[in-house]
C-alpha positions in Angstrom: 18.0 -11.0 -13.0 16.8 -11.6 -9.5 19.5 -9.4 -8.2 18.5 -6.8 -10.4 15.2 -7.0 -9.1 16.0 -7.3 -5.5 18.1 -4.1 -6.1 15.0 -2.1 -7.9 13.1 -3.0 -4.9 15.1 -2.0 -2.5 15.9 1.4 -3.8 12.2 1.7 -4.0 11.5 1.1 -0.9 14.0 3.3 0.3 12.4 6.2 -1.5 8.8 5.0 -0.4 10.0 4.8 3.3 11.9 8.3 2.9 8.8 10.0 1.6 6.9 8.9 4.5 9.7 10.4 6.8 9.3 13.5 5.3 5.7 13.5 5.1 5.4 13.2 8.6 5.2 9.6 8.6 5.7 6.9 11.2 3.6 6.5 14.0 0.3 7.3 14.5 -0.8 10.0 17.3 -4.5 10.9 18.3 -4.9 14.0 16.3 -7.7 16.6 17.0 -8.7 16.6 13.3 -9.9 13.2 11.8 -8.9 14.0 8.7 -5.6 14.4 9.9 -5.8 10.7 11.1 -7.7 9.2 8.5 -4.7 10.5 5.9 -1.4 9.4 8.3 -3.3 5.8 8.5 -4.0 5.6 4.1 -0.4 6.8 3.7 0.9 4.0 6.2 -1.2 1.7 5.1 -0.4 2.2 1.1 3.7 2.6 1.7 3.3 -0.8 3.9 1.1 -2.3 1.0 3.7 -1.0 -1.7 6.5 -2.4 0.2 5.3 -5.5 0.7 5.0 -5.9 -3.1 8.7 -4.5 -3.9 10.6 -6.9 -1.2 8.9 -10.1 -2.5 9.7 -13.0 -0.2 7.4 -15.9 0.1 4.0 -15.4 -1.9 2.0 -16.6 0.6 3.8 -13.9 3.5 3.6 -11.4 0.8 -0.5 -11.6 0.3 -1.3 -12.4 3.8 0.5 -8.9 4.0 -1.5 -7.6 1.6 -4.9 -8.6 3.1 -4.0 -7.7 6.5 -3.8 -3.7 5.3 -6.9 -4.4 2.6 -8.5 -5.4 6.4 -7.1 -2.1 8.1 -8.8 -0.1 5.4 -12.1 -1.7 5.5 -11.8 -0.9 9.4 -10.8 2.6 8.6 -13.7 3.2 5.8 -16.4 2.3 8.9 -14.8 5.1 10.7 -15.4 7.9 8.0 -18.3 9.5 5.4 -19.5 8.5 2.6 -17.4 10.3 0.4 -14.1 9.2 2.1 -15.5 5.4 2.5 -16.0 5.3 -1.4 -12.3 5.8 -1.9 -11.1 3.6 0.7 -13.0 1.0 -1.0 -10.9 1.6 -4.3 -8.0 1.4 -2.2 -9.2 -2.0 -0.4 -9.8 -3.2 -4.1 -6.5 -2.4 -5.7 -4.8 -4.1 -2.2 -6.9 -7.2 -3.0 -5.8 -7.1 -6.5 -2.2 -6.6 -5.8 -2.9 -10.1 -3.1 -4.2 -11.9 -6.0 -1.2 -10.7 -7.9 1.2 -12.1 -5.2 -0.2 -15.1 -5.0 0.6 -16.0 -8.6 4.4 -14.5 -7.4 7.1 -17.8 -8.5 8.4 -18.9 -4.9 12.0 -19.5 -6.1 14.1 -16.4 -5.5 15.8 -16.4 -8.1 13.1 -16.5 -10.7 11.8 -13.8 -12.6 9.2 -11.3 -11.4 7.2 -9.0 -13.4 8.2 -6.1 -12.5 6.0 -4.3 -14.4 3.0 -6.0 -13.0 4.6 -5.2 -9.9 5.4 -1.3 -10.6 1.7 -1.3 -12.0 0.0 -2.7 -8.8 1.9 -0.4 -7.0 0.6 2.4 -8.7 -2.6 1.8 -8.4 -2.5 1.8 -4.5 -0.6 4.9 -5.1 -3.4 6.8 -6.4 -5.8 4.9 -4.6 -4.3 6.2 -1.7 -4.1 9.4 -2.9 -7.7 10.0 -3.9 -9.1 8.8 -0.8 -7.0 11.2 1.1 -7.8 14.2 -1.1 -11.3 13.3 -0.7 -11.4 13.7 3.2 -9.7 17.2 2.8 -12.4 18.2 0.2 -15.3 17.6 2.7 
């Protein structure tokens, strides 16, 4: 079943890292619209977050992961309005919900993961992600 898993996690990945390619993703440049920055920085941050989740690994490495990017957006929420900061704070709390979540993660490789809890948690830094970046182009 682990295998299975691994696999599903892989290929997702794959498509999350590919859809940041083609998005324009990867490093960040100095861009003369903040908008601009403050989306290439919520995309990295939620296909890093989301990737973290779907390669597993140590519990502990995966939410440390996970609270490191819930820190970036925090950061990044200082750095914007009102309207923007809101949805970066749904984002910071779906990231800290998905670190709880990996901290109940079994530490034996081959045991079973939820991967519907998984899926789930990744969704909802998805749209997270999303909103918050649909909100700084609607300012």
């Amino acid at each position: 079943m682990q295998r299975i898993m691994t696999s599903t996690a892989l290929v997702f990945a794959g498509a999350l890292l590919l859809t940041g390619c083609t998005t324009g993703g990867g490093a960040t440049t100095p861009s003369a619209d903040p908008c601009e920055t403050v989306q290439s920085e919520v995309r990295d941050i939620s296909n890093g977050a989301q990737n973290a989740l779907a390669a597993g690994g140590d519990p502990a490495d995966v939410q440390s992961t996970l609270e490191d990017y819930s820190v970036r957006v925090t950061e990044l929420g200082e750095t914007t309005t009102d309207a923007v900061s809101t949805e970066l704070e749904a984002l910071t709390g779906a990231i800290d919900d998905a670190a709880e979540f990996a901290a109940t993660l079994p530490s034996d490789p081959e045991a079973e993961v939820d991967s519907e809890a998984v899926a789930g948690h990744q969704a909802a830094i998805s749209d997270a992600a999303t909103a918050a970046s649909e909100a700084c182009t609607a300012e």
